[in-house]
N, C-alpha and C positions, 0 to 999 in steps of 0.2 A: 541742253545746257542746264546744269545744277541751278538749283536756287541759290546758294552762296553766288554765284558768278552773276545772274542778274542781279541779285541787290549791288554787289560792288559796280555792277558797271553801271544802275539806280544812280548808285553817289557819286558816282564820278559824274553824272551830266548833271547832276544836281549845282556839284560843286564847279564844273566850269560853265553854269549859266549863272552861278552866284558871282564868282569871278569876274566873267565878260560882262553883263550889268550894276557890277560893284553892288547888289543886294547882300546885307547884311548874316552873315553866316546864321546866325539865331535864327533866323527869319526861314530862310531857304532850306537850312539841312536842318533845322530844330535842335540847333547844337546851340548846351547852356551860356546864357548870360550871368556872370556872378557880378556882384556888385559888393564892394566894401563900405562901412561909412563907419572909418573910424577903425577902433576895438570893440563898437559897443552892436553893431549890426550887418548882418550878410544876407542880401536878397539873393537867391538864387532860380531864375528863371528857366522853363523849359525843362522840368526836373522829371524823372521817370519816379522817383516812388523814395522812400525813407527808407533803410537798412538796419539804421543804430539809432536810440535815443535816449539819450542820458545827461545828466546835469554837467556831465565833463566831455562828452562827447555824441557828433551827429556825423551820421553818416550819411550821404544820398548819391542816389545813382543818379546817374544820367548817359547822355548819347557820347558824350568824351568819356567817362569812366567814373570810378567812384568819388566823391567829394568827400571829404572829412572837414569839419571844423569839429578844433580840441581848444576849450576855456572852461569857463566858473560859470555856474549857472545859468547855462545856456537853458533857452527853452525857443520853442515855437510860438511869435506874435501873431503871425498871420498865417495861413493857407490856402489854399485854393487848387484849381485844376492847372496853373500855369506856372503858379510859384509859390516859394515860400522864404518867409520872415525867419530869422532864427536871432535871435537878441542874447544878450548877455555880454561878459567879458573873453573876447574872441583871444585865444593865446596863438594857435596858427589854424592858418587854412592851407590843406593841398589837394591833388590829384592820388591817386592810389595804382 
């Protein structure tokens, strides 16, 4: 059996033990928690690494795909090994 085939079949009992004990997907598959507050901040939890950084645009990866947030002088408040702060004036945020 490949490795690709055990990781998927990994996620799958990952994801129907998250399911059948209603455990939090963040939690169980380490899939991102984003959080908005407002225009002026975006927590993004459970993040794999930074890609872009710029005063109009951030980039981060994560286990669902890449994140963008594009505004005005965005910057990094916080950091850490679990998550990160990005402040500023948020104009959108998406998936890639």
């Amino acid at each position: 059996m490949g490795k690709r085939l055990k990781k998927a079949k990994r996620a799958d009992i990952k994801k129907n033990i998250s399911e059948t004990f209603e455990l939090p997907g963040e939690v169980v598959l380490n899939m991102p928690l984003i959080s908005l507050r407002g225009r002026e901040e975006a927590v993004i939890e459970n993040y794999r690494g930074i890609i872009e950084y710029s005063p109009d645009r951030i980039r981060i990866n994560t286990t669902a795909g890449i994140f963008r947030l594009t505004g005005e002088n965005l910057f990094i408040k916080c950091l850490d090994a679990d998550n990160i702060v990005v402040a500023g004036k948020i104009i959108s945020a998406e998936f890639l």
